[in-house]
C-alpha positions in Angstrom: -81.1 179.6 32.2 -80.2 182.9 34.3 -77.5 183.3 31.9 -79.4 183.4 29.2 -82.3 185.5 30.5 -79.5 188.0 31.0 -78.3 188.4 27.7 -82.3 188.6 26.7 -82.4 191.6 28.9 -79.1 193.3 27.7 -80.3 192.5 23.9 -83.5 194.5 24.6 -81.7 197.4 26.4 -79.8 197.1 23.4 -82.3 197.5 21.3 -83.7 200.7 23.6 -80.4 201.9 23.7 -80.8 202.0 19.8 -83.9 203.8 19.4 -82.7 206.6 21.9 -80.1 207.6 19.3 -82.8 207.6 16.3 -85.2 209.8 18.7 -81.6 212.1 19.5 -80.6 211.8 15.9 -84.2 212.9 15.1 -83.7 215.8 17.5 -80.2 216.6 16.2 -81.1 216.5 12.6 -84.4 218.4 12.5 -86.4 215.2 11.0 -89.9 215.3 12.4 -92.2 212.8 12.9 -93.1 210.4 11.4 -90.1 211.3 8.4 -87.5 208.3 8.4 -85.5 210.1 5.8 -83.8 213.4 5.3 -80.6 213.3 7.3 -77.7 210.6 6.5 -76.8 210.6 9.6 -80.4 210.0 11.0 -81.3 207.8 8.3 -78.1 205.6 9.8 -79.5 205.8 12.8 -82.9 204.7 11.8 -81.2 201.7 10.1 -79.1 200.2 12.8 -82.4 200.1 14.8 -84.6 198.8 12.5 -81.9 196.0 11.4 -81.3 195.1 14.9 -85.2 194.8 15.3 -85.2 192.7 12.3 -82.0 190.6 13.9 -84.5 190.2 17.4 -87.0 188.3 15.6 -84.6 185.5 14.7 -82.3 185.9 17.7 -84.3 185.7 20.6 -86.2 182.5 19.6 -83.3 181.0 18.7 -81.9 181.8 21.7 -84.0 180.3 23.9 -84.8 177.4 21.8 -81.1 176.1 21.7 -80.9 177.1 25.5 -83.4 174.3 26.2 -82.7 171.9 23.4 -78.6 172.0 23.2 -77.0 174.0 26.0 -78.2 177.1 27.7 -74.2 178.4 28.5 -73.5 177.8 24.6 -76.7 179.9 23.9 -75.2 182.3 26.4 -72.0 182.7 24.9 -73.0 183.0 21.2 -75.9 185.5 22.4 -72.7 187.5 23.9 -71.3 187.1 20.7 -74.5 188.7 18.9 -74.8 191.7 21.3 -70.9 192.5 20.6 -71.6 192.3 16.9 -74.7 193.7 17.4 -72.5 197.2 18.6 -69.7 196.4 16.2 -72.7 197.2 13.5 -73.6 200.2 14.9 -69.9 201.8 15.4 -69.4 200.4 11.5 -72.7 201.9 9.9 -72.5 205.1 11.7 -69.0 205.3 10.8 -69.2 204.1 7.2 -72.2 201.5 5.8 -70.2 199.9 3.7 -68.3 198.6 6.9 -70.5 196.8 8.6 -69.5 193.5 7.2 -67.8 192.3 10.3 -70.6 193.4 12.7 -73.2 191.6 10.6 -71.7 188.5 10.4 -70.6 188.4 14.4 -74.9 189.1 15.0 -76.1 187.1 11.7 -73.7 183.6 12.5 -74.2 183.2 16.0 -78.5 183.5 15.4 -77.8 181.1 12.5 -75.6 178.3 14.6 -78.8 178.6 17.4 -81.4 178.5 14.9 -80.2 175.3 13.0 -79.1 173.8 16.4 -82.4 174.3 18.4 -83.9 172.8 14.9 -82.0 169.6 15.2 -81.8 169.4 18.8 -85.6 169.4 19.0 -85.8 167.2 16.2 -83.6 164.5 17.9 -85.3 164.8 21.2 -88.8 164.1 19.2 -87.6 161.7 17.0 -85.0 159.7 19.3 
C-alpha cells in the first residue's frame, strides 16, 4: 500500500501545484478576488484546477478502494496513469481547450476501471 499512498501524495501536490498557477495566473492577469473570470488565460487556469478537483472526488476513493479489494500495484499503476493525464490536461487546455481530449480520457478511464473494479471486487468478497 506504500505505493499507493505515494501516488495519493503526488495527486494532492498535484492538485497544489495547480492552484499555484490560478493564484500566479490571478496575479499575472490582474483578476482580483474572488473574480473567476476576466482573463482566458486565467479562466484556463481556474478550469484545470477546478476539473482536477472534480476528478479527486472520484479518483482517490477509487483508488484506495481497488487497492484493498483488487490489487494495490494495479491501483498504483493506473493512479500513475491518471496523474500523467492529469498533466497531459493541463499542457492541452492551457495550450488549446479543445485539446484536451487525450488528457481527459488518460485521468477519466483509469478512475473508471478502479471505480467499477473496487465495486465488483467488494461485491464478490461480500457475496462469495
Amino acid at each position: 500500500m506504500a505505493l499507493v499512498t505515494m501516488v495519493t501524495m503526488l495527486a494532492l501536490l498535484e492538485f497544489l501545484y495547480f492552484g499555484m498557477k490560478v493564484g500566479a495566473a490571478r496575479g499575472k492577469y490582474d483578476v482580483k478576488a474572488p473574480a473567476t473570470a476576466g482573463n482566458e488565460h486565467f479562466e484556463r487556469a481556474y478550469r484545470i484546477h477546478y476539473n482536477t478537483l472534480e476528478q479527486l472526488v472520484i479518483f482517490l476513493p477509487s483508488l484506495w478502494a481497488f487497492a484493498f479489494y483488487v490489487n494495490d500495484l494495479a491501483a498504483a499503476g493506473l493512479g500513475v496513469v491518471f496523474l500523467v493525464g492529469r498533466m497531459i490536461y493541463s499542457i492541452a487546455y492551457t495550450k488549446d481547450p479543445a485539446s484536451r481530449g487525450l488528457g481527459m480520457a488518460l485521468s477519466f478511464i483509469p478512475s473508471l476501471i478502479m471505480l467499477l473494479g473496487s465495486f465488483f471486487g467488494a461485491g464478490w468478497q461480500y457475496f462469495f
